[in-house]
C-alpha positions as CSV (number, residue, x, y, z in Angstrom):
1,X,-142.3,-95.6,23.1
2,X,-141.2,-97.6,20.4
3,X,-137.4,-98.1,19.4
4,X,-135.5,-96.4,17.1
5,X,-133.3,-99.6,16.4
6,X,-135.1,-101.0,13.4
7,X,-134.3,-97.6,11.7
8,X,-130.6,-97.5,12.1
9,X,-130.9,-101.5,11.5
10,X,-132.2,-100.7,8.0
11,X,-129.7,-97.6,7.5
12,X,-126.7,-100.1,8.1
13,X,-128.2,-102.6,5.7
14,X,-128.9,-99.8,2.9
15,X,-125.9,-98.1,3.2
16,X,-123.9,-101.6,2.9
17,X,-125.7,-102.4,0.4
18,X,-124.5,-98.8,-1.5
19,X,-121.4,-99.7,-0.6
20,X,-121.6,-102.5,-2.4
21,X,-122.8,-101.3,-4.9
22,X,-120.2,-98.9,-5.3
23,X,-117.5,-101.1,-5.3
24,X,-118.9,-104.3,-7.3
25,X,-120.2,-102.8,-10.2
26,X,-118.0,-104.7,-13.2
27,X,-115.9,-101.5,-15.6
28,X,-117.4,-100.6,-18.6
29,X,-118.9,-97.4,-20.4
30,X,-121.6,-97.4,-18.3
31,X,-120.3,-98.2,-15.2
32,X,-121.1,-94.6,-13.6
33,X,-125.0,-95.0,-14.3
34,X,-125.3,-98.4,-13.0
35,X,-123.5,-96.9,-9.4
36,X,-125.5,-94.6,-9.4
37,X,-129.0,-96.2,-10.4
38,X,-128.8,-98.5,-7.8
39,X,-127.1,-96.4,-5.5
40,X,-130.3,-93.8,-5.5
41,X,-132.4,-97.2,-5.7
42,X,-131.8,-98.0,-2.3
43,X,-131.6,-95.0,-1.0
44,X,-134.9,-93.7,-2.4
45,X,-136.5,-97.0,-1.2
46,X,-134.7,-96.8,2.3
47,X,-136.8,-93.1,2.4
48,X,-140.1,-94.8,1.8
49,X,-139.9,-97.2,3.9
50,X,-138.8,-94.9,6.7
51,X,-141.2,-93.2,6.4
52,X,-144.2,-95.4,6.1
53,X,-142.6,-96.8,9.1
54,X,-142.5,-93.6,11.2
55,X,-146.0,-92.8,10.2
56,X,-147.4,-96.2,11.8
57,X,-145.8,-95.4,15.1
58,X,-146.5,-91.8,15.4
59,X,-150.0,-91.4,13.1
60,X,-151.2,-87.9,12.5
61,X,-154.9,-89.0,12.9
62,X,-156.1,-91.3,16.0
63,X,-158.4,-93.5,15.6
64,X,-161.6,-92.9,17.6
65,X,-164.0,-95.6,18.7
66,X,-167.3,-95.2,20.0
67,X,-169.6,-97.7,21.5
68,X,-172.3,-99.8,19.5
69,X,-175.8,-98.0,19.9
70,X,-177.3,-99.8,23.1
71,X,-174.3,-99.8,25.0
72,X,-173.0,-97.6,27.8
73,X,-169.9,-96.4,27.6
């Protein structure tokens, strides 16, 4: 089974990158749209790469193979 450590290793990274975000965003009339922009930036690109991930280690359809004709199984 594979780990679930890149996930949470990804989580950390996003939400310190929020964080940041958060905190570092220079005052101004439009500070409260640039938070939040980039805070539902990363967290909506976080989601789709979550789950991309997740569906390459547990697919819903698996891959069949069958032999060339001529060959025995």
């Amino acid at each position: 089974m594979a780990s679930l450590f890149p996930i949470f290793l990804v989580l950390a990274i996003t939400l310190g990158l929020m964080s940041a975000s958060f905190l570092f965003v220079r005052k101004g009339p439009n500070q409260a749209v640039i938070r939040t922009s980039l805070m539902l930036t990363f967290a909506v690109c976080y989601l789709t790469w979550m789950v991309t991930y997740l569906a390459q280690l547990h697919p819903l359809m698996v891959p069949t193979f069958s032999a060339p004709p001529g060959h025995a199984a």
